[in-house]
N, C-alpha and C positions, 0 to 999 in steps of 0.2 A: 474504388473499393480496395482498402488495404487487404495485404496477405492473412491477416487474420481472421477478419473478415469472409475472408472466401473459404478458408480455412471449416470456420464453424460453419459453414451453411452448406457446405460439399460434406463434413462429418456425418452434422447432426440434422440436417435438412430445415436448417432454422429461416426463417425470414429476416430479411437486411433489418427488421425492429428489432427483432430476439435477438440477431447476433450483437446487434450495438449493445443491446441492454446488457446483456450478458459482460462484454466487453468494459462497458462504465460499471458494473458493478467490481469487476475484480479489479478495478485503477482505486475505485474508493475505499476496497481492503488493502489494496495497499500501502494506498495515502494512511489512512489508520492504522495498522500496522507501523510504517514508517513515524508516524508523531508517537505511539508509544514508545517507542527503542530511542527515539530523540530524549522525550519527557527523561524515561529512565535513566541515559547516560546525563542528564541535566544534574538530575535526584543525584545521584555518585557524585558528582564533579562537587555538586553543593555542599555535600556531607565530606568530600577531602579537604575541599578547602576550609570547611569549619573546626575542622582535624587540624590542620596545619596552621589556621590561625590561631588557636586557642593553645598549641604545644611551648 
């Protein structure tokens, strides 16, 4: 059982399902999170370089 793991369940008296779940829910806001900030620096990079090629 990882330290997070024991973590939540010594906090919040969660069961080893709640604390998983708990746990893959906030990987998948971060993965989401992470592909927007990606997307976005994509959008920029896209819109400089049509800057720079059209100048």
């Amino acid at each position: 059982m990882s330290d997070a793991l024991r973590s939540l369940r010594a906090s919040y008296g969660l069961s080893d399902i709640q604390a998983q779940a708990t746990l893959d829910l906030q990987f998948r806001r971060l993965d989401q999170t992470s592909q927007s900030k990606i997307r976005a620096e994509l959008e920029d990079i896209r819109t400089e370089l049509a800057r720079l090629t059209t100048t």
